[in-house]
C-alpha positions as CSV (number, residue, x, y, z in Angstrom):
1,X,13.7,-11.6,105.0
2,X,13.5,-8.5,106.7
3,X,10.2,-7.2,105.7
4,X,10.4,-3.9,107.5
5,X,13.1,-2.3,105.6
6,X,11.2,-1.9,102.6
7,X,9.5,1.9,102.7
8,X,6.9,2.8,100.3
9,X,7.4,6.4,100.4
10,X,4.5,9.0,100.4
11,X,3.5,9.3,96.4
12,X,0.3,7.4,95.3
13,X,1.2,5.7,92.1
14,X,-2.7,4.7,91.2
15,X,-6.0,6.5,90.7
16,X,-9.2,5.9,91.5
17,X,-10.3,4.5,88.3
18,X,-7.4,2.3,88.2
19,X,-8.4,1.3,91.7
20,X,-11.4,0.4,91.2
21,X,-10.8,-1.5,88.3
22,X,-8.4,-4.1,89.8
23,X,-11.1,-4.2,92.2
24,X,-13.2,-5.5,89.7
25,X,-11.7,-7.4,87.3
26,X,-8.7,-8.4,89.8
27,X,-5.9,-7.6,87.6
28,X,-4.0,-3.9,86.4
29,X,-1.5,-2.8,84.1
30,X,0.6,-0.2,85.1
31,X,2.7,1.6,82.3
32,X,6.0,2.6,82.9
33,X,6.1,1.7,86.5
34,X,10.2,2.0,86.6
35,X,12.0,3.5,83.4
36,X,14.5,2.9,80.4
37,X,17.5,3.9,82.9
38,X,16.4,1.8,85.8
39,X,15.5,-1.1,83.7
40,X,19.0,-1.6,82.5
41,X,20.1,-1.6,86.1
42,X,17.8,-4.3,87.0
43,X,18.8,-6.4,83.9
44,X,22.3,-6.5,85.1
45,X,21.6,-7.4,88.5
46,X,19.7,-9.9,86.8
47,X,22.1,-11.3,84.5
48,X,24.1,-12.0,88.2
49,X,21.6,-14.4,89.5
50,X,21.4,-16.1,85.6
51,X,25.0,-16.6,84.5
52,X,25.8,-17.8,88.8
53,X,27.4,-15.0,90.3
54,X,25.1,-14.7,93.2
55,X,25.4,-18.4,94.3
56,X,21.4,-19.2,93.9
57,X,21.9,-23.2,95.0
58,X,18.9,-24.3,96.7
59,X,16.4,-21.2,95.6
60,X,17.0,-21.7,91.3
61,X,14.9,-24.5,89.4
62,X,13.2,-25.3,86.1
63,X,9.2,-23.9,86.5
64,X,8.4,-26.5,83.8
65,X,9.5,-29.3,85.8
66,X,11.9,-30.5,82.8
67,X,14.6,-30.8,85.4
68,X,14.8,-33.5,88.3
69,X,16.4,-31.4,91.1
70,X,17.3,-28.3,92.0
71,X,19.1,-26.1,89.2
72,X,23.1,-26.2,89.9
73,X,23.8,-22.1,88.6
74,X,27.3,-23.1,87.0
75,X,25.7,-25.1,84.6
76,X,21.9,-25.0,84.6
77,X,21.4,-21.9,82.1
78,X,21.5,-24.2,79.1
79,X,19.0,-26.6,80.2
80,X,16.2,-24.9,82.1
81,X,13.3,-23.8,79.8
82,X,11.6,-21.5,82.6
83,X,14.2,-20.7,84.9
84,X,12.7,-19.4,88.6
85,X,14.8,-18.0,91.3
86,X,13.1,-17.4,94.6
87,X,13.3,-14.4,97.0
88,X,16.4,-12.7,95.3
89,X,16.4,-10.2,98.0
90,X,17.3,-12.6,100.4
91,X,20.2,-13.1,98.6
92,X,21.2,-9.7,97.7
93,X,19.2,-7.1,100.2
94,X,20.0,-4.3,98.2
95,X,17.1,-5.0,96.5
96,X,15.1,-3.8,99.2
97,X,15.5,-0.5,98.7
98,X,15.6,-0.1,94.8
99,X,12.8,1.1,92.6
100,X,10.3,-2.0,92.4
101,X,10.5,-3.3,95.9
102,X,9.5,0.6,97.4
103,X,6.9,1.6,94.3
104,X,5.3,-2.4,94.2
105,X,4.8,-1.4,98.2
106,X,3.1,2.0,97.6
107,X,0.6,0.0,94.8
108,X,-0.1,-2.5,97.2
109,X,-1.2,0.0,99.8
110,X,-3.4,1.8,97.5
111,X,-5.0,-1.4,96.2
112,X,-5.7,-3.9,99.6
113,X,-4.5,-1.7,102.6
114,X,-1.4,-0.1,104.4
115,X,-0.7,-3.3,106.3
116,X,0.7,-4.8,103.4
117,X,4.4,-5.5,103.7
118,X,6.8,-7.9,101.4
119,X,6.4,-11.7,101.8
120,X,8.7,-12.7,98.8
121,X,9.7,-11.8,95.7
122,X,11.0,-13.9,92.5
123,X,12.7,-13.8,89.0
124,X,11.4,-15.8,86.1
125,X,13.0,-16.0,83.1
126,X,11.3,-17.8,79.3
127,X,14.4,-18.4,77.2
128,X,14.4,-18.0,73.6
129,X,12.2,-20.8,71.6
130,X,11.9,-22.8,75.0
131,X,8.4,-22.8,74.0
132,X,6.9,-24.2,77.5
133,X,4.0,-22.7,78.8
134,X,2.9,-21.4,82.4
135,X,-0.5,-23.5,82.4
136,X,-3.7,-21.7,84.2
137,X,-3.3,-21.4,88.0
138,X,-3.8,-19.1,90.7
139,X,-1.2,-18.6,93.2
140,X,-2.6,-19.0,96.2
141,X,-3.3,-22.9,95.3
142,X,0.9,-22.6,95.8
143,X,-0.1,-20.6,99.5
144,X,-1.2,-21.7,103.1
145,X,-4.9,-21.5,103.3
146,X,-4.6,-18.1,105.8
147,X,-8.0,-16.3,107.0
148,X,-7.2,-13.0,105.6
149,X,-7.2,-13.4,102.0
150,X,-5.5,-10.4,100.7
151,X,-2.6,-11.2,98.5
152,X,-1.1,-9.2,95.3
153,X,1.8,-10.0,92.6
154,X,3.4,-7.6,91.0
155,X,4.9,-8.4,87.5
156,X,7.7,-6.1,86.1
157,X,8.7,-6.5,83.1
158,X,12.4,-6.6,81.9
159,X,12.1,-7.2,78.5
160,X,8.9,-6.8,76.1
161,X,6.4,-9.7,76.2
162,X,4.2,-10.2,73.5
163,X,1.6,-13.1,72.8
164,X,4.1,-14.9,71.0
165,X,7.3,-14.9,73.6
166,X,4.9,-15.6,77.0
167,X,2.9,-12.3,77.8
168,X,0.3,-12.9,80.6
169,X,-3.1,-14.1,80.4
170,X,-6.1,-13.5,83.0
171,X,-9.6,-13.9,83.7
172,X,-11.3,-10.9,84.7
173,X,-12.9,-11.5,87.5
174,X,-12.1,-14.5,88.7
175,X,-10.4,-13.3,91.6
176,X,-14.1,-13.1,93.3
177,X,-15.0,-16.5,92.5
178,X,-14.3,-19.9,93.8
179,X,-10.9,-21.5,93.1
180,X,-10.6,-23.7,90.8
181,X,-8.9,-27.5,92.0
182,X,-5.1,-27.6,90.9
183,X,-2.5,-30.1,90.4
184,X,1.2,-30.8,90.0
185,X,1.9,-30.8,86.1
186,X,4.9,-32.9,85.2
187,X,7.9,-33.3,87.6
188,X,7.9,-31.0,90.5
189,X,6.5,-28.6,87.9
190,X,4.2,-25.6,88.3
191,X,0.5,-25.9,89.3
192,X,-2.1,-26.1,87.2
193,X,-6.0,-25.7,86.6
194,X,-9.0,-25.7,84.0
195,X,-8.3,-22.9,82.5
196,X,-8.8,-21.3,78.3
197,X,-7.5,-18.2,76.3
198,X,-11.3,-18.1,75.1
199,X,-12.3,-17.0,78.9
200,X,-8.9,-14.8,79.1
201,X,-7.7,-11.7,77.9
202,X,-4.1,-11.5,76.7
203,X,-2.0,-8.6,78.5
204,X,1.2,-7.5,76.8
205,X,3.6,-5.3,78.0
206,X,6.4,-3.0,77.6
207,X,10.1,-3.2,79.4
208,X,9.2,-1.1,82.3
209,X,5.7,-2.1,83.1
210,X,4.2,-3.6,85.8
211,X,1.0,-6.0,85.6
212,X,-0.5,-6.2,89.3
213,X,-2.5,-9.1,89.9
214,X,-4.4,-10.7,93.2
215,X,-3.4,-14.1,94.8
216,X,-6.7,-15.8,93.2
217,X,-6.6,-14.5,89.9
218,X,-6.7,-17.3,87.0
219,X,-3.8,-16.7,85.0
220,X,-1.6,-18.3,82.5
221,X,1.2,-17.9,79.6
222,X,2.0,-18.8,76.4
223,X,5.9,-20.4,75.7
224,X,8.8,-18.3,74.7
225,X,8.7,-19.0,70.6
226,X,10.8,-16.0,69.7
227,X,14.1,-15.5,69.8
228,X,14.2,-12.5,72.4
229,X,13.6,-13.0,76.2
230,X,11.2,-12.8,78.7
231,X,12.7,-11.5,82.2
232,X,10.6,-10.9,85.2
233,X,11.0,-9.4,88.3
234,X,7.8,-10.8,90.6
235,X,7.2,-9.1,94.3
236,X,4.1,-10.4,95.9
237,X,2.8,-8.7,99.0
238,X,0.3,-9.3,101.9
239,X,-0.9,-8.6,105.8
240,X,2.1,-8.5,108.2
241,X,0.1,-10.9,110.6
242,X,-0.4,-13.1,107.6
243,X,3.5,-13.5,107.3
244,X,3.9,-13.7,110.6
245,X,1.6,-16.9,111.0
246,X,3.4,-18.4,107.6
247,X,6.8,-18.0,109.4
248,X,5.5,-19.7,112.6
249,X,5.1,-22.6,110.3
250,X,7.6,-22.7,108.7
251,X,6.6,-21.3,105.5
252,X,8.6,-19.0,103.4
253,X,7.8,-19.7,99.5
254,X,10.9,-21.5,99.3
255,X,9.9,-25.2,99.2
256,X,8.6,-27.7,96.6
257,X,5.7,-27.0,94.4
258,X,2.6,-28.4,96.2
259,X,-0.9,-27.8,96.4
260,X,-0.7,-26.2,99.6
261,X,-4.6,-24.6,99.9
262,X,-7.1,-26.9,100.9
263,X,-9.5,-25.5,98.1
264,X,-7.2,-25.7,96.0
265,X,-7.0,-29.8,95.5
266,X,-8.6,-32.1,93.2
């Protein structure tokens, strides 16, 4: 991926309060990040990588772990609960230069410094009633343990997500405290951790908005109960000379789901 082709432009997105808020409680919501006009595009791009015309072999699978391999796109649509296709931009570059790649930059800049640049970005998609939770984790349990620290997700949405069809949950805060251990839940499914809506706050959004989040924040969702979906379109950022020491081992977000971290295992 060629991370220098994304430009963040010159317009500051944030403001000081919202700043210093993700500082604190290590989360944001950003309303309308991209509008009504330009989410439409980005759902029909998205419906490409979905229904298999971008060939995704070898970057789709099931986040739940329902599913023993990789996801084959000409028939996988009907069986994945949590479908997750990694760096989409690798596949289609053109997404480089559209809307979320450049404004998710700019926020990342404002909120942990101008040497941010792209690592990888992602789609995830909760289909109607799958009902199959994201259990608590925080993604850099997924990451290398790197000495500079600075990581950030940005979550767009492409469809409303409400408590009941898998809206976000996070834990103020605990982006400044120890992380918690993790561990493989199911088959080759997502990470998890100790984790409880009672310590959480639930963060529902509108299609159009963006939740920012750091690389340690606890987080979690509900499953997908309604019959409506839940498209996201994930970009996660951090230092250049961080990706750079990833890629000299051979690290690009595209392997199996591992606790990767060191502080990060039982």
């Amino acid at each position: 991926m060629d991370h220098t082709t994304v430009s963040a432009g010159h317009n500051e997105i944030l403001d000081a309060e919202q700043i210093r808020s993700f500082r604190e409680r290590g989360y944001l919501l950003i309303p309308a990040l991209i509008d009504a006009e330009t989410v439409r595009d980005y759902q029909i791009i998205y419906e490409d990588f979905l229904a298999g015309r971008v060939n995704t072999l070898g970057f789709r699978s099931d986040l739940s772990g329902a599913l023993e391999r990789d996801c084959d796109s000409s028939t996988a649509p009907a069986r994945e609960r949590i479908t997750q296709i990694m760096v989409p931009s690798r596949l289609q570059p053109a997404l480089l230069h559209k809307a979320i790649h450049r404004r998710c930059l700019a926020v990342s800049h404002q909120l942990l410094g101008d040497d941010l640049a792209l690592d990888f970005d992602m789609l995830i998609d909760k289909a109607p009633y799958s009902n199959t939770e994201t259990p608590w984790h925080q993604d850099s349990a997924y990451w290398l343990k790197l000495p500079d620290t600075r990581a950030l997700s940005c979550w767009v949405a492409l469809d409303a997500a409400s408590i009941d069809n898998g809206c976000m949950w996070y834990v103020a805060g605990s982006h400044l405290q120890p992380m918690r251990a993790h561990r493989q839940s199911g088959n080759k499914g997502a990470l998890t951790c100790a984790g409880s809506e009672g310590e959480a706050v639930a963060v529902p959004v509108n299609p159009g908005d963006c939740i920012v989040h750091h690389g340690n924040t606890l987080h979690y969702s509900r499953g997908n109960s309604l019959n409506q979906r839940r498209r996201a379109f994930i970009t996660n950022f951090r230092p250049q000379a961080m990706i750079d020491l990833e890629r000299q081992q051979n690290y690009d977000h595209t392997g199996g789901r591992s606790v990767k971290n060191s502080k990060a295992r039982d």
